[in-house]
C-alpha positions in Angstrom: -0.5 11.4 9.9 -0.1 14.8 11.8 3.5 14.5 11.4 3.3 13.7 7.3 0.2 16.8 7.4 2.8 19.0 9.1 5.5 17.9 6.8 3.1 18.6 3.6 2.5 22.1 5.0 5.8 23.1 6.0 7.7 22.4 2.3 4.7 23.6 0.3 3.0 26.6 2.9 0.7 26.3 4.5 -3.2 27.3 2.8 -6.6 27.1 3.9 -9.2 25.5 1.7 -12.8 26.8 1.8 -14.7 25.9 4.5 -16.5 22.6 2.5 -13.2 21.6 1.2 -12.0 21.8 5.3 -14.8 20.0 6.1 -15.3 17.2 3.8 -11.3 16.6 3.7 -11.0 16.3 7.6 -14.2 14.3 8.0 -12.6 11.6 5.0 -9.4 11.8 7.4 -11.2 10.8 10.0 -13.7 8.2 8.5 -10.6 6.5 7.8 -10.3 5.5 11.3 -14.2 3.6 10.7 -12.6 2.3 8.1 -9.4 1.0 10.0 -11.1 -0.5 13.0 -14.3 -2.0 10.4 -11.5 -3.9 8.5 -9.1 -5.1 11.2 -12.3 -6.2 13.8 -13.6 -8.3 10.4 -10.4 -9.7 10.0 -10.0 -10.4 13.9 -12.8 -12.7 13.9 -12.7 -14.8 11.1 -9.7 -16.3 8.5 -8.8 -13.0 6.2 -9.1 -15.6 3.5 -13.0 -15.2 4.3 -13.6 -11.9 4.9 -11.0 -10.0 2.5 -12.4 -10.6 -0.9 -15.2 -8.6 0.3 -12.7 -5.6 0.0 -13.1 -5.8 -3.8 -16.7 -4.1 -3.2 -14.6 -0.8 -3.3 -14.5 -0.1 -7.2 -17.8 -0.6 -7.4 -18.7 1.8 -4.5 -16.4 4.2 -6.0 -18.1 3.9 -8.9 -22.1 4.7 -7.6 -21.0 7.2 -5.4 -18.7 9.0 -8.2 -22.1 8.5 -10.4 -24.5 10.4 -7.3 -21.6 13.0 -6.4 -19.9 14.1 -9.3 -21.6 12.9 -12.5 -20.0 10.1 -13.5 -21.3 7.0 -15.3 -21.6 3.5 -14.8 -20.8 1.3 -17.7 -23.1 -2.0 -18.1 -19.5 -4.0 -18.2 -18.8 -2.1 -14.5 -21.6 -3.3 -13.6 -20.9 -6.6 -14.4 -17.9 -6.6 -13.2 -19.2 -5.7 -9.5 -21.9 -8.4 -9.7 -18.9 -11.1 -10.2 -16.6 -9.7 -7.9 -19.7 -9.2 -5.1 -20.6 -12.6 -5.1 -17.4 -14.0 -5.6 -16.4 -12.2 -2.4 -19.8 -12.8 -1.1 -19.2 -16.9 -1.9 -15.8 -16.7 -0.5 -16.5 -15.2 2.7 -18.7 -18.4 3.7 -17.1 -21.7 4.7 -19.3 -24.0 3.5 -22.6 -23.7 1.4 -26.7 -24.0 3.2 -29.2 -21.8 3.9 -27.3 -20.5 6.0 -24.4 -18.9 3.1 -27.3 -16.6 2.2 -27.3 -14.9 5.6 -24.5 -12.6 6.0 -22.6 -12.4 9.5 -21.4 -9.1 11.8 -18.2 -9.7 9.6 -19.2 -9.6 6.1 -21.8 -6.3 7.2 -17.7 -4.9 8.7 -16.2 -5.5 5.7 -18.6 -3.7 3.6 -19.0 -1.2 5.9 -15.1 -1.0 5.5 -15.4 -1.0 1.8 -18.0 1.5 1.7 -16.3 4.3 3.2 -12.6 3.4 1.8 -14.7 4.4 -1.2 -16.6 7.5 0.1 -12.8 8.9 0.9 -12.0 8.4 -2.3 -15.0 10.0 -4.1 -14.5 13.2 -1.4 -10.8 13.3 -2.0 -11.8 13.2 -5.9 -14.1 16.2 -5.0 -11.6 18.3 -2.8 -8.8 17.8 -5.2 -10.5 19.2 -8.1 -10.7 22.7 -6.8 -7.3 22.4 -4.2 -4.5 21.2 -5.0 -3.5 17.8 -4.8 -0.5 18.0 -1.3 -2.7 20.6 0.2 -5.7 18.2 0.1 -3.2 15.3 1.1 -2.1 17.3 4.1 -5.9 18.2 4.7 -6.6 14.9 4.8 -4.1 13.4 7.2 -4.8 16.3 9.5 -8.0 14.2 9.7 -6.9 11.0 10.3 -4.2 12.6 12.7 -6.6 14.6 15.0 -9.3 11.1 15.5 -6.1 9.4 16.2 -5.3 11.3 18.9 -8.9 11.4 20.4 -8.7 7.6 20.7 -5.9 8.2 22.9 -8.5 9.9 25.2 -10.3 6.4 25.7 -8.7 5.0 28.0 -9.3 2.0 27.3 -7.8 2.2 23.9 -5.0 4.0 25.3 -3.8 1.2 27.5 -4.4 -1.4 24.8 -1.8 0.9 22.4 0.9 1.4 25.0 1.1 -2.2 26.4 1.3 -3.2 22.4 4.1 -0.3 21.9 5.9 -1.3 24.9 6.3 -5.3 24.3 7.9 -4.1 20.6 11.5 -4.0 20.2 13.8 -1.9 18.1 13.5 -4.1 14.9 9.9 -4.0 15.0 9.3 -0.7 15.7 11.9 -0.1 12.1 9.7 -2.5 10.3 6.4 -0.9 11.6 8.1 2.7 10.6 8.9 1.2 6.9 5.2 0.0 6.3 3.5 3.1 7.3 6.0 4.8 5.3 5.3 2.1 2.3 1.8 3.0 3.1 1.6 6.1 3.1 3.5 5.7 -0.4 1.0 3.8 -2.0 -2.2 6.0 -0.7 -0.6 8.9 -2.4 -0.4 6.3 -5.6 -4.3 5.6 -5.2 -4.8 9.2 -4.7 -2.8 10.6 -7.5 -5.0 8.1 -9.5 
């Protein structure tokens, strides 16, 4: 992220935002770490085939939060359309129906936590990007992300886990790791752009 950020700033100049714009872009960058390590530790502990459906949540998110923040409106048929695709997700993420489907687990609550803020970034990016322009906020943004990504290196903890991963990779993988966070990266600018 702090390479694309630096990238972003070098071809277009670089330009400071106001200071809400500055903060609000940078805190999105970094909630998407939340929302990294919410979504992988859901999937870690349960079949994705459980847990991802509850992803869907995000639209509808979007929606309330672009209703509280910046005026939009909710259409009865969006609303609709979140109650089916809630329970759907909410039905999906249980293996087998009792009393107990009605009780969500840590990895439903992670997945909507997940969701939740996936959606917050957008509604803030939505916001920044209507009085910025649109590669300055981008480059705002993965500042974010890139400066929480180096604080986890801090932990140690964290930091051994990442360099025994790197290590154990070979050439191949590292080009096929490369290629998806360049694919990625693609398709959050699509979503953005959006």
């Amino acid at each position: 992220s702090l390479i694309i950020s630096f990238a972003i700033f070098l071809i277009s100049g670089f330009h400071l935002l106001n200071n809400l714009s500055i903060l609000l872009i940078l805190l999105a960058g970094a909630t998407q770490i939340i929302v990294f390590l919410s979504y992988f530790k859901a999937l870690s502990g349960e079949e994705a085939s459980r847990v991802a459906p509850l992803w869907q949540t995000i639209p509808f998110f979007s929606l309330v939060l672009g209703m509280i923040f910046l005026g939009e409106f909710l259409r009865p048929l969006q609303l609709v359309g979140f109650l089916v695709i809630f329970i759907g997700g909410y039905l999906l993420s249980n293996k087998r129906f009792s009393k107990e489907t009605f009780m969500p687990n840590q990895r439903f609550w992670l997945m909507l936590v997940a969701a939740f803020g996936s959606a917050a970034i957008s509604v803030v990016f939505k916001y920044v990007v209507g009085i910025n322009s649109f590669l300055e906020t981008v480059a705002w943004e993965n500042l974010g992300v890139g400066i929480v990504g180096l604080t986890l290196l801090f932990i140690g903890s964290f930091r051994k886990q990442l360099t025994d991963s790197i290590t154990k990779l070979s050439p191949k993988v590292y080009a096929i790791v490369l290629i998806n966070e360049l694919l990625f990266f693609a398709g959050r600018i699509s979503w953005r752009q959006a």
